[in-house]
Every structure is written in structure tokens, then in C-alpha cells.
C-alpha positions in Angstrom: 124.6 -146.1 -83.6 126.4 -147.5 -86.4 128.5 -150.7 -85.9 132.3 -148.8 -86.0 130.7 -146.3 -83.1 129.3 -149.5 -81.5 132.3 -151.3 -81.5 134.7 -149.0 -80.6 132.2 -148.2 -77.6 132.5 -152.1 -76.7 136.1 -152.3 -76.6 137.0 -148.9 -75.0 134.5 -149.9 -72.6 136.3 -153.0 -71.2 139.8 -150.8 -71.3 138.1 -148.4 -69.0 136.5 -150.7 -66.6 140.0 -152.5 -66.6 141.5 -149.2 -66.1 139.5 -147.8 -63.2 139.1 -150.9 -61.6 142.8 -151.8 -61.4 144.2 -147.8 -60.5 141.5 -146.1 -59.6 139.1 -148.0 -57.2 138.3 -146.0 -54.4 138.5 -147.8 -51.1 138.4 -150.8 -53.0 135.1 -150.0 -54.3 134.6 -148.9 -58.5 131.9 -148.5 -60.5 130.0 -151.1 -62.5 130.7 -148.9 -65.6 129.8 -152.0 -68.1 126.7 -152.3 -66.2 125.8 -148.5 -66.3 126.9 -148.4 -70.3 124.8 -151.5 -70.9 121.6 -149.5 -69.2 122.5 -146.5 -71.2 122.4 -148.6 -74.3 119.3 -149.8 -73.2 117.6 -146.5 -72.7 118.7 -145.2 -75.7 118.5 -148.0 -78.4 116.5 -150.8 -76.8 116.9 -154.2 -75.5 118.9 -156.0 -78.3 121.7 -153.6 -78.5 122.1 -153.6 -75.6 121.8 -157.6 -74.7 124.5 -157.8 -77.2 126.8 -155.7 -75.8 125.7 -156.6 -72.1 126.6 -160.7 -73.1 130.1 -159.6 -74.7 130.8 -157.6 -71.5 130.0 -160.2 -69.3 132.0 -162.7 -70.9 134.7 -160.2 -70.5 134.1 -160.1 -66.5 133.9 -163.5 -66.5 137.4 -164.0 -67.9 138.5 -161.5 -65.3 136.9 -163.2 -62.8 136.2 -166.6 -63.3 134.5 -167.8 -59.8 131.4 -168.5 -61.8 131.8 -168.5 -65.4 128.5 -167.3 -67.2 127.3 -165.6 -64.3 127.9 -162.1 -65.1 127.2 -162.3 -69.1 123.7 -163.7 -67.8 123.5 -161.0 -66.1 124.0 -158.1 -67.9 121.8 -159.6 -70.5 119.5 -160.0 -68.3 119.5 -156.4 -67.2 120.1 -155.2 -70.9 116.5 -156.8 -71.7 115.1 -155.6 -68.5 115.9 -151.5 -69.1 114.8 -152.2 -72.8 111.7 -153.7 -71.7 110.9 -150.9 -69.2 111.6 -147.9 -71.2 108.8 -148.6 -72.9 106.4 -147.8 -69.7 108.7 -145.0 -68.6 111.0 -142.7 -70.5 114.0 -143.9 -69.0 116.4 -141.4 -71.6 116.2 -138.9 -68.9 119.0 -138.2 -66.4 116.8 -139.0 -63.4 115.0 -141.8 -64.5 118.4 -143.4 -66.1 119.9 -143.1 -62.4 117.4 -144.6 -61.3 117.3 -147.3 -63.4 120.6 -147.8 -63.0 120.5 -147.7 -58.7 117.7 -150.4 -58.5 119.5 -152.5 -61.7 122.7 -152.3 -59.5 120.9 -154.1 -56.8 119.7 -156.2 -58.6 122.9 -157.6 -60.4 124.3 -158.1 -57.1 121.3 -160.0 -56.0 121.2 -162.2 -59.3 124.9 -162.7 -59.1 124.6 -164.1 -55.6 121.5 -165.9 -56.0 123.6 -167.6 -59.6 126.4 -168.4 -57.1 123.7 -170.1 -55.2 122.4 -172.2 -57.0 125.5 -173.6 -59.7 128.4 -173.3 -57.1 126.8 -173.5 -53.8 128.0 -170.4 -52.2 126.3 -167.4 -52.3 129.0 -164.7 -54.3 128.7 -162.0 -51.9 130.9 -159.1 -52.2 130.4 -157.9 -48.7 128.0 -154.8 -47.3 130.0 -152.2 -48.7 129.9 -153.2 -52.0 126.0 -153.7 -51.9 125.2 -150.1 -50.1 127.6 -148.1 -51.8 128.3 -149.4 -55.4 124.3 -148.7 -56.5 125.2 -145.1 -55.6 128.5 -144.7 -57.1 127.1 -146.7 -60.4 123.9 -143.8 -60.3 126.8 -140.8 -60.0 128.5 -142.6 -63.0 125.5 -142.7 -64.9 124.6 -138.7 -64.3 128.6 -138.2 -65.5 128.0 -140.2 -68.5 124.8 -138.7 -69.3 126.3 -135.3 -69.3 129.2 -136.4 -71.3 127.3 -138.6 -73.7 123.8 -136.5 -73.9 120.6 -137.0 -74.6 120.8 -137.8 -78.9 122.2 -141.8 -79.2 
């Protein structure tokens, strides 16, 4: 991917996920679609690409939300280096393993979140039960969406 592609992917990223999450939240719940794009870079280009993009993101929730500022770029990073690392052991560029990926990496940013919430502000960030069961699933039906739309060549 070159730079202009990659660029333009990281700032029309953060104007959809400001978008959907502002208009078009269903139920109050929408996708983590910077987390899904930062596995997808992941899959498809490795871990530094995507720890990049994953950092910038997360500064860019963090702004949004700043409960715990550095929590979520941490995150993402961390989950940038994690898909990276584990695509080489499974090939994660297909559309089942990449939801995949995506469900149990869902969990676990929710988990990390919480646990960073813990430990530097001394209240576990929970986003309540709904968010936990049903965001993994909605993140793994954006990721099939986006691998259908974006395809298998980077």
C-alpha cells in the first residue's frame, strides 16, 4: 500500500467511525471499525503497518473519549502486533479466519481496556454486557463487509 492510499485510508477511517458512531449506532451499539481496519491491515501487510495506524487511531479515540488517555492507542497497537504476529501461524487473509480474528481481538480490547482502567484509574472501564456480547459479533459482520468490499489483493 503506498503512503497516499495509506493515508487517505487513516483519515477516512476516523471520518467513518465518527460518522457511524454519532448517526448510525444501532441501539447504541456500533462497530469498532478502527479496530476491524487495524486487523485488516494486519492480515494483509503485517504488524508495523498496522501498529502505526492502530497508535494514530487510538490517539484519535482517545481524544474522543478521554476517560483514560492512552488506553485505546495501547490497545490497538497492541492488537495490531498481535494479528501481525499470528498470521504468521495461520493465514489470517481469509474471510473466516479474519472474522475470527477479529471476534476474539474484540474481546480482547474490551478486556485490555478494562483491565488498563484498572490499574491507572482505578475503575474498571466497563461498557456494560451488551457492548461485550454483541459488539465482537457486529465487529466479525463488519469485517466479512469489508472483506468483500476491499478483497483479498492489499
Amino acid at each position: 500500500m503506498t503512503v497516499l492510499r495509506r493515508l487517505l485510508l487513516f483519515f477516512m477511517a476516523m471520518l467513518g467511525y465518527w460518522l457511524w458512531t454519532s448517526h448510525f449506532s444501532l441501539f447504541g451499539l456500533a462497530p469498532q471499525l478502527l479496530l476491524v481496519l487495524t486487523v485488516g491491515v494486519a492480515a494483509r501487510e503485517g504488524p508495523i503497518p498496522a501498529m502505526c495506524l492502530g497508535f494514530g487511531w487510538g490517539l484519535f479515540l482517545d481524544v474522543l473519549s478521554p476517560r483514560l488517555f492512552g488506553a485505546n492507542a495501547f490497545a490497538l497497537t497492541l492488537v495490531g502486533y498481535g494479528t501481525g504476529s499470528v498470521r504468521r501461524q495461520i493465514d489470517v487473509t481469509g474471510l473466516a479466519p479474519q472474522c475470527v480474528v477479529v471476534l476474539f481481538m474484540s474481546w480482547a480490547y474490551f478486556l485490555l481496556l478494562s483491565l488498563l482502567g484498572l490499574v491507572f484509574a482505578r475503575d474498571f472501564l466497563w461498557g456494560g454486557w451488551p457492548q461485550f456480547i454483541l459488539d465482537p459479533f457486529y465487529n466479525a459482520l463488519l469485517a466479512a463487509l469489508l472483506f468483500v468490499l476491499w478483497g483479498r489483493r492489499p
